[in-house]
Structure formats: structure tokens, C-alpha cells
C-alpha positions, 0 to 999 in steps of 0.5 A, spaced: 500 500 500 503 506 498 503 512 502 497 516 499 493 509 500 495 509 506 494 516 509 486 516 505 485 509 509 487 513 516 482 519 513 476 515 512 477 511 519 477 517 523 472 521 519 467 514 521 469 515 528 467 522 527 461 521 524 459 514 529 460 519 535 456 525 532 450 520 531 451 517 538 450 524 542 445 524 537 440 520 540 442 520 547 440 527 546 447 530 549 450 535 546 455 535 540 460 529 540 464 532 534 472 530 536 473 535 530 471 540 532 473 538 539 480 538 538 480 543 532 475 548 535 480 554 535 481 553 527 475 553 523 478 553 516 483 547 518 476 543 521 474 545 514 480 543 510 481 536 515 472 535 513 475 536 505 481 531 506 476 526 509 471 527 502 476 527 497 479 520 501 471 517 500 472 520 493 479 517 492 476 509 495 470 508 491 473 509 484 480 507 485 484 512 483 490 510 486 493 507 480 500 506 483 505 500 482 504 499 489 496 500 489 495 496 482 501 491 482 499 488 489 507 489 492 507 487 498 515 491 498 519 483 500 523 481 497 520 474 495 515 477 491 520 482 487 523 475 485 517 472 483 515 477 479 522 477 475 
């Protein structure tokens, strides 16, 4: 998996926990509990930036636009695969 695979899947696992929690303090009825804007409160623009990241990340998953060696090639980065494919 390459490095932007990789940084896409960190997104979209904390954008669902986000999300997760957001509809939790929904229905108990308590107050926001959006981690975001818990731990980026102080800066709107980076929460909204972090917001687009986490969009473009879903973007980049559903249509596979990752189209690296890594990503399409399947490399595992050992050695015994690199031979086995020479």
C-alpha cells in the first residue's frame, strides 16, 4: 500500500469515528460529540480543510484512483515477491 493509500485509509477511519460519535450524542440527546471540532475548535478553516481531506479520501476509495505500482501491482515491498515477479 503506498503512502497516499495509506494516509486516505487513516482519513476515512477517523472521519467514521467522527461521524459514529456525532450520531451517538445524537440520540442520547447530549450535546455535540464532534472530536473535530473538539480538538480543532480554535481553527475553523483547518476543521474545514481536515472535513475536505476526509471527502476527497471517500472520493479517492470508491473509484480507485490510486493507480500506483504499489496500489495496482499488489507489492507487498519483500523481497520474495520482487523475485517472483522477475
Amino acid at each position: 500500500m503506498c503512502t497516499t493509500a495509506w494516509i486516505g485509509k487513516i482519513l476515512l477511519i477517523i472521519g467514521g469515528l467522527d461521524l459514529g460519535l456525532i450520531g451517538i450524542g445524537m440520540l442520547v440527546g447530549s450535546s455535540s460529540w464532534n472530536v473535530l471540532h473538539m480538538v480543532l475548535g480554535f481553527s475553523s478553516v483547518l476543521e474545514a480543510v481536515i472535513y475536505i481531506l476526509i471527502g476527497l479520501a471517500a472520493i479517492m476509495k470508491v473509484f480507485g484512483c490510486c493507480k500506483c505500482h504499489k496500489c495496482v501491482g499488489g507489492d507487498t515491498g519483500n523481497a520474495a515477491g520482487t523475485e517472483a515477479r522477475m
